[in-house]
C-alpha positions in Angstrom: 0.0 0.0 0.0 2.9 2.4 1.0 4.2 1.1 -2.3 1.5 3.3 -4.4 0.8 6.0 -1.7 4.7 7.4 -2.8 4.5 8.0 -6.2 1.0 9.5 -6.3 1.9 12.1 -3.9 5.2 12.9 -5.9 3.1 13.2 -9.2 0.6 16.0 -7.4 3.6 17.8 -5.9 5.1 17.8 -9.3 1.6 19.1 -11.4 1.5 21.4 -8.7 4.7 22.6 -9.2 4.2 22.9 -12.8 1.2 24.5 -12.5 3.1 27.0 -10.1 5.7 27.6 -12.1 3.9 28.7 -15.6 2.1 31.1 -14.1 5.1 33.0 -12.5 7.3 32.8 -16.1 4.7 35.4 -17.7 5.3 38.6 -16.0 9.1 38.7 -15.4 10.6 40.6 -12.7 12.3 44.2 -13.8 15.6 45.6 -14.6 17.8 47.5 -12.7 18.2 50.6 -14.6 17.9 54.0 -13.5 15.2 56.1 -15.4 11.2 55.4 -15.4 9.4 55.3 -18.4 6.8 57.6 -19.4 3.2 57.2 -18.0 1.4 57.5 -21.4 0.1 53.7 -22.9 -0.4 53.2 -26.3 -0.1 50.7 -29.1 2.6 48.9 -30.8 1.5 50.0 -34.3 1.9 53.6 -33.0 4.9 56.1 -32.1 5.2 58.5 -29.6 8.3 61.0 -30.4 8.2 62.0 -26.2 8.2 58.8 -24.9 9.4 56.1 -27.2 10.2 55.1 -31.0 9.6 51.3 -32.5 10.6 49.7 -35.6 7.7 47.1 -36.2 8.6 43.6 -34.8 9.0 41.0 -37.7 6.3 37.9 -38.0 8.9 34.5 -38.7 7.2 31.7 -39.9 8.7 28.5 -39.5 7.7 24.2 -40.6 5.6 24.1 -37.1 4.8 27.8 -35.6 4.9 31.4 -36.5 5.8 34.0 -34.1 5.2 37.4 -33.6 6.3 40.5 -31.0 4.5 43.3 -30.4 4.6 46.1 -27.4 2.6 48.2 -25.3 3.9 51.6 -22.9 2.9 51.3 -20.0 2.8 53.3 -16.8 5.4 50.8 -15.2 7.4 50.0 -18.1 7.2 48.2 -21.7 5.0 45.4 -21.5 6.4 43.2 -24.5 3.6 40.6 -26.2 5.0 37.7 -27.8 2.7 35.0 -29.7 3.2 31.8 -31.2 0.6 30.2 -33.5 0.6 26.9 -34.7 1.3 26.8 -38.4 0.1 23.1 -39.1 -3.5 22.1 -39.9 -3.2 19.3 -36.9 -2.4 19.4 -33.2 1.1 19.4 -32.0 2.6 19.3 -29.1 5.9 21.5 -28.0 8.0 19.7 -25.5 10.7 22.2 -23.1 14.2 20.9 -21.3 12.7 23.1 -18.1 9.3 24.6 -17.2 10.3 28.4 -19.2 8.8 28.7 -22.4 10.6 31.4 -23.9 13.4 33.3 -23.1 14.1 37.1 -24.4 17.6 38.8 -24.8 17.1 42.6 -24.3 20.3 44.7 -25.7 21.3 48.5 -26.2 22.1 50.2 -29.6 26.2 49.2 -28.9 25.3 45.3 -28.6 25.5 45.1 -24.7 23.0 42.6 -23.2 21.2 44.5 -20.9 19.0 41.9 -19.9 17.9 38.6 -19.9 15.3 36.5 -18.8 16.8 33.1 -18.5 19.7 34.6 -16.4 17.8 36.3 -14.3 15.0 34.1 -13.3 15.6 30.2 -12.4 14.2 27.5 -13.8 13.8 23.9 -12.4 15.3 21.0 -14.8 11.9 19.3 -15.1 10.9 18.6 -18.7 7.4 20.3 -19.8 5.4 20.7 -22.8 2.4 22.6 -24.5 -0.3 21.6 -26.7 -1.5 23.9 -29.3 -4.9 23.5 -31.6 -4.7 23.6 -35.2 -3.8 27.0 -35.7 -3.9 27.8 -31.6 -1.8 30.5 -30.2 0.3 30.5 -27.0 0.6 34.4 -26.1 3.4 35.5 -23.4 4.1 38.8 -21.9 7.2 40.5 -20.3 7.5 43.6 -18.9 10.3 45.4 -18.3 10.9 48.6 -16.2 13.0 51.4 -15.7 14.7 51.4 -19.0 17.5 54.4 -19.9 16.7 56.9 -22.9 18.6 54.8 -26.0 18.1 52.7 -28.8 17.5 48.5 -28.1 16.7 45.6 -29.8 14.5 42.8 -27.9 14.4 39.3 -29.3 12.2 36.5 -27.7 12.7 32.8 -28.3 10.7 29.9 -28.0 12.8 27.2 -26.1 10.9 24.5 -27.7 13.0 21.3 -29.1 11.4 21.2 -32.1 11.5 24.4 -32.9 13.3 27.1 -31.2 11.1 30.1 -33.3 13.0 33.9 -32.5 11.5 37.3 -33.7 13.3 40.8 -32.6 12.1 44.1 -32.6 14.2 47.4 -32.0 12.7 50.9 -30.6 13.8 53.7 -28.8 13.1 55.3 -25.7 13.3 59.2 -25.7 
């Protein structure tokens, strides 16, 4: 009886802490730089010459998913929106070495990283994956605050095996 009481309980820990874990990965912590952003929101699509400049992000389409990157200002920062849709007419499943789904490299005009998710937020070694619907989406949003006047590029990529999918997008913040 002990025999099968064991591994139960360490399978509900573990959905637990899967379940835990996702949740937390969408809304990263912010930077530590030294100027706040301004207050105004507004679209990606748009620019704002007082508060900040974009270059549109790029759609890649790849065999199994296409991506996207888009952005919104925010009060507290840029809050970046990146999207993954599946490109196939059938189900697939994305399987991930750890429990982040994405990971997003954040660097000034001068090629210094600035930021980055993966280094700043651990990640516990157990396998995951995702299921997407024919032509399903998987949407993910960072946000990052605090960000010096200066150009950057942003790129996010999808830490999937079977297809790591990456899409940048540069702006400016005035």
């Amino acid at each position: 009886m002990k025999n099968l009481i064991m591994p139960g309980l360490f399978l509900v820990m573990l959905l637990f802490i899967t379940s835990c874990s996702q949740q937390e990965g969408l809304d990263p912590k912010s930077n530590n730089s030294n100027q706040p952003m301004s207050s105004q929101e507004e679209s990606a699509s748009t620019t704002n010459t007082q508060s900040i400049e974009n270059q549109p992000g790029t759609v890649t389409k790849g065999k199994l998913v296409e991506s996207s990157l888009t952005y919104s200002v925010k009060s507290d920062g840029i809050e970046f929106h990146f999207k993954v849709k599946n490109s196939l007419d059938h189900p697939q499943t994305l399987h991930f070495k750890t429990l982040q789904r994405y990971d997003y490299i954040l660097k000034s005009s001068n090629g210094t990283v600035v930021k980055q998710l993966s280094k700043e937020q651990p990640n516990p070694k157990l396998p995951s994956e995702e299921f997407l619907k024919p032509k399903g989406e998987l949407n993910y949003t960072g946000t990052i605050k605090n960000l010096s006047k200066g150009a950057y590029s942003i790129t996010f990529i999808l830490l999937a095996k079977e297809e790591p999918a990456k899409v940048s997008l540069k702006f400016t913040i005035h």
